[in-house]
C-alpha positions in Angstrom: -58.2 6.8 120.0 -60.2 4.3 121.5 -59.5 0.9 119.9 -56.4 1.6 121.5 -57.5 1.1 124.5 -58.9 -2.3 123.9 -59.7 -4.1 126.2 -61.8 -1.1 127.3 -62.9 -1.0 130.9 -65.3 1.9 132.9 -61.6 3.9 134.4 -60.4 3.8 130.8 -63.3 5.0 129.1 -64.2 7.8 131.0 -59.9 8.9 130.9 -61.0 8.7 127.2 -64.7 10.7 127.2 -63.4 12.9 130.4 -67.0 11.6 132.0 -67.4 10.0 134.8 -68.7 7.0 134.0 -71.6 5.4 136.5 -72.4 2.0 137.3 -76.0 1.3 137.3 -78.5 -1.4 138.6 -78.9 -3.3 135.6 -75.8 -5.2 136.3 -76.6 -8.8 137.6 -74.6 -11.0 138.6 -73.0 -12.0 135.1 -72.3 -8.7 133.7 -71.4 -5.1 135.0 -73.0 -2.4 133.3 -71.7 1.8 132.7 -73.2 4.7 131.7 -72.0 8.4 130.8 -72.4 11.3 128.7 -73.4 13.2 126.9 -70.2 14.4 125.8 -69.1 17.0 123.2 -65.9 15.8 120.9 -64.2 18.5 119.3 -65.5 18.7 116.0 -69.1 19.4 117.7 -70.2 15.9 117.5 -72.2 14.9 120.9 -71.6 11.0 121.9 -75.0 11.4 124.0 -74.5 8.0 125.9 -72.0 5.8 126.7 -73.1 2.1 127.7 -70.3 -0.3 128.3 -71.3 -3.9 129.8 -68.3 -6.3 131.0 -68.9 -9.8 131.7 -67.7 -10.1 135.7 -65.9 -13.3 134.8 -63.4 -12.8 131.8 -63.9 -9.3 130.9 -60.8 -8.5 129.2 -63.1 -10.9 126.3 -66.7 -10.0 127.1 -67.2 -6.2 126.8 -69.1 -4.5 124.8 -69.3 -0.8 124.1 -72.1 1.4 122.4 -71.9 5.0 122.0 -75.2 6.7 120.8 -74.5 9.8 118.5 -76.0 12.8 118.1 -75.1 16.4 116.5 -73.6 17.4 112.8 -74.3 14.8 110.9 -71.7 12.5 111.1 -72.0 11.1 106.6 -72.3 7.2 106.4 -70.1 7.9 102.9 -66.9 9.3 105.0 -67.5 6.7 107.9 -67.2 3.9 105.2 -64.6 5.5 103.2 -62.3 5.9 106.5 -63.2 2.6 107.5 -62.6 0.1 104.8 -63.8 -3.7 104.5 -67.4 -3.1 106.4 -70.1 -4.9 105.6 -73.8 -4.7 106.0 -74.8 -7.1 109.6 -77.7 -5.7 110.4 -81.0 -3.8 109.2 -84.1 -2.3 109.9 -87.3 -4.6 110.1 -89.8 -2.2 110.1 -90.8 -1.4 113.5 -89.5 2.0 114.0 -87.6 4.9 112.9 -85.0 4.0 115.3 -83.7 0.8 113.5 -80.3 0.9 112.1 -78.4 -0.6 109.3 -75.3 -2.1 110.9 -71.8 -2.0 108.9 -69.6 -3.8 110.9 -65.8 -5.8 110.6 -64.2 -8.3 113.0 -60.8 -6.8 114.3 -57.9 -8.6 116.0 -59.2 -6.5 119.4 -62.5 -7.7 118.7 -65.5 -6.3 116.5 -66.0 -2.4 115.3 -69.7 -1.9 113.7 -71.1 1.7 112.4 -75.2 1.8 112.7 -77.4 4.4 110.6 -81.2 4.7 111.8 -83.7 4.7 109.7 -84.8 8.2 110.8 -81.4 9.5 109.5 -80.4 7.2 107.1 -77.2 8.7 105.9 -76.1 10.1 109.4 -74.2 8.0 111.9 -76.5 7.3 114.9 -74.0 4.7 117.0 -71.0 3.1 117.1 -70.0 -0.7 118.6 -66.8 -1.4 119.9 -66.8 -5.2 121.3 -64.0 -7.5 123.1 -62.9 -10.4 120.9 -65.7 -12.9 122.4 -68.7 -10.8 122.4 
């Protein structure tokens, strides 16, 4: 699983994915920034990208993880049931499809949040995994 894995860093993400994951120029000199994927899981659900940024200084507090989903529809019904105590923190404004409503809950790790675009409303579309300061 992996929250498990929390603080989550590029090597242990892509052990986790089995992607390489690549660093890429959008990193500055405050953050570092990863991308991988697509990758298939095995119930035939594609996490089509991987984008992890880690603050250079303190990262084992300031990361931030978003996987973008894709596939079978992933029901926003079994994501809540399996994940008790979300709430709506986010939603659409208007502007495109592509919005999501956010359900998200603070952990002891940091912050788990579920988002459902508006072009899918009932299908998971990502999924944030964030250090404790993010």
């Amino acid at each position: 699983m992996l929250v498990a894995q929390a603080p989550i860093d590029a090597p242990r993400l892509a052990a986790v994915l089995q992607s390489p994951m690549e660093q890429r120029d959008i990193a500055n000199e405050w953050t570092d920034a990863f991308f991988g994927g697509p990758v298939r899981l095995a119930d035939g659900v594609i996490v089509q990208e991987a984008f992890l940024r880690m603050r250079k200084r303190d990262p084992e507090a300031h990361w931030g993880l978003v996987l973008r989903i894709a596939g079978p529809c992933v029901l926003r019904t079994d994501v809540l049931r399996r994940h008790e105590g979300m709430e709506i923190t986010g939603h659409p404004r208007g502007g495109s499809l592509d919005e999501e409503t956010s359900w998200s809950r603070r952990e002891p790790w940091g912050k788990l949040a579920f988002g459902f675009a508006e072009r899918e409303w009932n299908c998971l579309s990502s999924v944030l995994i964030a250090g404790p300061a993010w």
